[in-house]
N, C-alpha and C positions, 0 to 999 in steps of 0.2 A: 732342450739341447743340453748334453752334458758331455764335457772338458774330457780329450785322455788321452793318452800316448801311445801310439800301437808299434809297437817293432817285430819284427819278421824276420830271422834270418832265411837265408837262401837254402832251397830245401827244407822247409822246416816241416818237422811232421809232428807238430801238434801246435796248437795254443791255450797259453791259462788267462784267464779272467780276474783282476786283481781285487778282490772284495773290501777297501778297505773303512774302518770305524773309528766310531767317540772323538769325531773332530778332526781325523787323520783327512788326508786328500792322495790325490795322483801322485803327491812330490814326496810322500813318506820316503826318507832317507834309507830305511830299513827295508819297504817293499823293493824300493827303486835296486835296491844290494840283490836281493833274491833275484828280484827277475833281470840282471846282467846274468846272474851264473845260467838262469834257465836257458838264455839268448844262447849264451855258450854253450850251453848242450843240446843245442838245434831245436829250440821250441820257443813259438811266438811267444808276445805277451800283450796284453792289454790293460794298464792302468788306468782305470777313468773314474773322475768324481761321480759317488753313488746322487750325490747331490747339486741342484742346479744353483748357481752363482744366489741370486736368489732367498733359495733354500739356505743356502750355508749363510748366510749373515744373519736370517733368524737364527738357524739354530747356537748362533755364538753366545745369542742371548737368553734364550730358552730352553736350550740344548733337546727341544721337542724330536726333531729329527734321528739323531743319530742312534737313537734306540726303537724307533716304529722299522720292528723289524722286514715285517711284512712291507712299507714302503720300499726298502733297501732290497729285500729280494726281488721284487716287482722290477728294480731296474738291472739287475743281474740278471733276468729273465729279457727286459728289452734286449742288452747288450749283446746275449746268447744270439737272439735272432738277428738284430743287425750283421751278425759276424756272415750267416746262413745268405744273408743279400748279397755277399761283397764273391766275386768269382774267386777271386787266388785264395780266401780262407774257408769258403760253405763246405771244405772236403776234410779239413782237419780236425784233428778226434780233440773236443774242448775240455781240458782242465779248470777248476774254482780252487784257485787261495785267498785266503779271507785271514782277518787279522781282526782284533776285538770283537767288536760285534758286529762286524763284517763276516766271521764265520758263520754265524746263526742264519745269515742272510744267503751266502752260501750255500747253506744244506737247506733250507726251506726252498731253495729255488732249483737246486738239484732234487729235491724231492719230489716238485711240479712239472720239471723237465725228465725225469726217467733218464732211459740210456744216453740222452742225447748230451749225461755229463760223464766221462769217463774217468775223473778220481777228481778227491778233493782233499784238500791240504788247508791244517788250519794253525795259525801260532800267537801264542798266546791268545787265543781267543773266547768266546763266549760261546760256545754252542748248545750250552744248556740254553740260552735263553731259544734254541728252535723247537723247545718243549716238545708234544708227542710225533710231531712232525719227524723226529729223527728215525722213528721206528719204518716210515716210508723211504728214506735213501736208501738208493742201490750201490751208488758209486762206490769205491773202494776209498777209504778217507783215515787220512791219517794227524791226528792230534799232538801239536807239538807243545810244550810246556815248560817253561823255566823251574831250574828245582827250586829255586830260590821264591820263588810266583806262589805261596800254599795255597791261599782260599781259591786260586784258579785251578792249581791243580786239583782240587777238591771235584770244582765245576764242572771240569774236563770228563774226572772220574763217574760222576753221574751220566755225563753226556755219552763216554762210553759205552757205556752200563743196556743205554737205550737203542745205543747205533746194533742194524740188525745185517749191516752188510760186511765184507770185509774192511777190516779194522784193526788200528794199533795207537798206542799212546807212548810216545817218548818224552822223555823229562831231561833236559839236556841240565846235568850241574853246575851249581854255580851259577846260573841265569838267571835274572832278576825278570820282572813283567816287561821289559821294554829289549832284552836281552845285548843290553848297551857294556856287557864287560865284554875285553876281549876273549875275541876266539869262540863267541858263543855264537854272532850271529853266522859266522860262517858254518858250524854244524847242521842249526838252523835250514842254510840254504842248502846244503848237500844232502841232507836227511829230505828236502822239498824234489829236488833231482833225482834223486834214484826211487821217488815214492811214484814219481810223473810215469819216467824213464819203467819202469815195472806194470804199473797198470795205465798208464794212458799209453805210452807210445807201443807199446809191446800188445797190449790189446789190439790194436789199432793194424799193426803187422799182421 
C-alpha cells in the first residue's frame, strides 16, 4: 500500500502523477506549491509516496531505495493503472511530474507505458539516470533547471541530447537545486501549467 493525496477539481480534464525523489515524500512543500497552481488550472493531481512506510525507513538508513530507478518507475506504472480502475478518473488524459530522481522514474515508466502518458515534466531532476531508455519516450517532456543547479544542468543537457520526442529545457535564473529563492518556484510552476495546458489537455481536446 502506498500513502497519497489525490485532488480533483470539478471538471477536470486531466491529471498528473507526482513522481517525487532522494528522500522527498507526498508532503514535499515544493511539489504540494506546483500541484495547487495545476488544481487551479483545472487538472487533478496525485501525490503519493513512491515508497511503502516500510521501505522509507530502510531507505533513511541505506538510502538503497531512492535511486533503484526501476523500483520507482514500477510504482508510477502501478499508480497509472490504479487511476484506469477508479470511474470518475480512467477517461482523463494522465500527465508525469517527477522531481530528482523521481524524473528518471517518470520517463522510464512513460516509456513502458507509450501514449497512455501525454506530457511529462521534470524539475530539477535527474533524468539521465533513465539512461537509453529515454530514446523510447513519446510524451512531450519538458526539463526544468535552476541556472544556478550547473552539474544538473550539465545532466539535464545530456538527458536532452537523448530525449527523441518533443522536447525543451528551460533554466530558470538565479535558481538554485531546491529552487528555494524567491520568485523562482512560482516560474517553475507556470512554466509546468502551460507545458500540461499545451500537450496534455490540448491534446486531449
Amino acid at each position: 500500500m502506498l500513502a497519497g493525496a489525490l485532488s480533483v477539481p470539478a471538471y477536470a480534464r486531466g491529471i498528473v502523477l507526482f513522481a517525487h525523489g532522494s528522500g522527498s515524500s507526498r508532503n514535499s512543500p515544493r511539489n504540494t506549491f506546483v500541484a495547487n497552481l495545476l488544481q487551479e488550472a483545472g487538472l487533478g493531481t496525485l501525490l503519493f509516496d513512491l515508497l511503502t512506510s516500510a521501505e522509507e525507513q530502510i531507505d533513511l538508513y541505506t538510502r538503497e531505495h531512492r535511486f533503484d530507478i526501476p523500483l520507482l518507475a514500477e510504482r508510477m506504472v502501478y499508480a497509472t493503472n490504479w487511476l484506469e480502475t477508479q470511474s470518475d478518473l480512467r477517461d482523463l488524459p494522465v500527465g508525469y511530474f517527477g522531481a530528482s530522481t523521481g524524473s528518471a522514474a517518470a520517463l522510464v515508466a512513460a516509456a513502458k507505458l507509450g501514449d497512455r502518458v501525454g506530457a511529462i515534466v521534470s524539475r530539477g531532476g535527474r533524468p539521465d539516470l533513465a539512461g537509453p531508455v529515454l530514446r523510447h519516450v513519446t510524451a512531450p517532456t519538458l526539463l526544468i533547471v535552476g541556472g544556478d543547479d550547473d552539474v544538473v544542468i550539465d545532466l539535464n543537457q545530456v538527458a536532452y541530447e537523448e530525449l527523441r520526442s518533443v522536447k525543451d529545457l528551460k533554466i530558470v535564473p538565479g535558481a538554485s537545486h531546491l529552487f528555494e529563492e524567491p520568485g523562482t518556484l512560482e516560474v517553475v510552476a507556470t512554466l509546468t501549467a502551460d507545458w500540461f495546458n499545451r500537450y496534455l489537455v490540448r491534446h486531449a481536446d
